[in-house]
N, C-alpha and C positions, 0 to 999 in steps of 0.2 A: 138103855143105851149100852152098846155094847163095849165101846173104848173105856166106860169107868167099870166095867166088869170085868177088864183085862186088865186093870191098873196093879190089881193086886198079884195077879200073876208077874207079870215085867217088873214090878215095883225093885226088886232087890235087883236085876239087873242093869235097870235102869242108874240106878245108885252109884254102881259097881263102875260104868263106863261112866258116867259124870265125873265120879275121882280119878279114874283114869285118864282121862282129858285135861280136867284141872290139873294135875300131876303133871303132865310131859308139857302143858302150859308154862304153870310154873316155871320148873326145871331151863323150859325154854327162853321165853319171853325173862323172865325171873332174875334166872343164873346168868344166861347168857347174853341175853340183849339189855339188859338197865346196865348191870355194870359199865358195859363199853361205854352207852351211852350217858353213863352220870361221870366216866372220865370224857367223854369230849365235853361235857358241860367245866367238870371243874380246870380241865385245861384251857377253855375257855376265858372262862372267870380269874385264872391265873395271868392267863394274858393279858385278860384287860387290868387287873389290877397293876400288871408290869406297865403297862403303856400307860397309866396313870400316874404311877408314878416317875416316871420318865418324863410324861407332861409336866408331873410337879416340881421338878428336879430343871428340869428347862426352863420350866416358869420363875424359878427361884432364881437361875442364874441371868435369866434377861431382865427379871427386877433389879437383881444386882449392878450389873452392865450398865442399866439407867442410867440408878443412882451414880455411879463416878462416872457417867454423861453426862448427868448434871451439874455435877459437880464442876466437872471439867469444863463443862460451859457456862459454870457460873461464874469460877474464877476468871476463863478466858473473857468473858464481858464485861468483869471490873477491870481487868487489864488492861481494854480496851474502851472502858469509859476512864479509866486513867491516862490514858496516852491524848483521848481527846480532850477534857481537861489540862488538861502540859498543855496541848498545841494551843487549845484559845485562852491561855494564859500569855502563853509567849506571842500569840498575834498581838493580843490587848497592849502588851510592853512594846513591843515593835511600832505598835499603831499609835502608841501614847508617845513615842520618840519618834517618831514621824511627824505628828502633830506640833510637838514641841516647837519641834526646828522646822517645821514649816510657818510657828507661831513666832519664832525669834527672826524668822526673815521679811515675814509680813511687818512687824515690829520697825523692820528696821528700811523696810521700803517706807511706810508711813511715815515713820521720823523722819527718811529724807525728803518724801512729797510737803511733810510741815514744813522744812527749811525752806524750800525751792518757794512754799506760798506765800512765807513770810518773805524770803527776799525779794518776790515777786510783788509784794504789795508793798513793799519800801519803795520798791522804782517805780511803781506806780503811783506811789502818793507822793513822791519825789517829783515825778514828769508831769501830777495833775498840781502839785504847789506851783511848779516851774511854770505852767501854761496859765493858773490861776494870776500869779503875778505879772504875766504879761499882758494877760485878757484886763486885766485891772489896770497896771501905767494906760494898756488902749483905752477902755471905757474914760476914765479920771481925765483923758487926754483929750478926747471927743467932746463928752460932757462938759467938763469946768474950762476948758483948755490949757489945763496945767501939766507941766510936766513934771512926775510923782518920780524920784530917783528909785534904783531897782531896789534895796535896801529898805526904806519905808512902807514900798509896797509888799516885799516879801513879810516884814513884821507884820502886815496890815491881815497877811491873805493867812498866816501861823495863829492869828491869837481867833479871825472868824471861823479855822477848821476846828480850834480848840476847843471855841465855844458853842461850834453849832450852826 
């Protein structure tokens, strides 16, 4: 084979230009293109960690914000479970003085309907004595043929309502 019989002839040249290439490589790729590209990395990586922490920094303050959101709408809904307790206190007192004096008139309609039935039933047992005594001289007058004076028959017609 003739190419491994040449190998030892080329050998040292061959060498010669592999470091040579490797070299202006290096040099090239190496020197000149990692660095740039390991500063757009770390400018990168700078940025994101700034916009992190900007996120963190924003996150911190709308936690905060919340918080006396909540706050502030915790107190303003005691505030306002306070105000609506007040109000159905003072309805309850209103409604309790309402009723009252709607209870003092009903009170006093009643009392007067008792009077009115009570006098009502006086003049009714008054006008049913009155006709009982005269239904009775009639009957006593029919009957026996006797004539029973009004007095008699009034005590007569008092003591049978009394007894029944």
């Amino acid at each position: 084979m003739p190419q491994i019989a040449q190998l030892a002839e080329t050998y040292s040249s061959q060498i010669f230009w592999l470091l040579i290439f490797f070299g202006i490589t290096f040099f090239f790729v190496g020197r000149g293109m990692v660095p740039k590209a390991m500063a757009t990395v770390q400018d990168r990586n700078d940025k994101i960690a700034g916009d992190l922490a900007a996120a963190k920094a924003a996150r911190d303050a709308a936690d905060e914000e919340e918080e006396t959101w909540r706050k502030r709408e915790n107190e303003n809904r005691a505030n306002a479970q306070a105000i609506v307790a007040e109000a159905k206190a003072e309805a309850a007192a209103t409604n309790e003085r309402k009723l009252a004096e709607a209870q003092k008139r009903l009170d006093a309609q009643v009392n007067e309907a008792e009077a009115r039935i009570a006098k009502a039933r006086e003049a009714a047992m008054s006008e049913i004595e009155a006709v009982a005594v005269e239904a009775t001289q009639d009957i006593v007058q029919r009957l026996a043929g006797i004539n029973v004076p009004a007095a008699a028959a009034k005590s007569s017609v008092e003591k049978a309502l009394q007894h029944g």
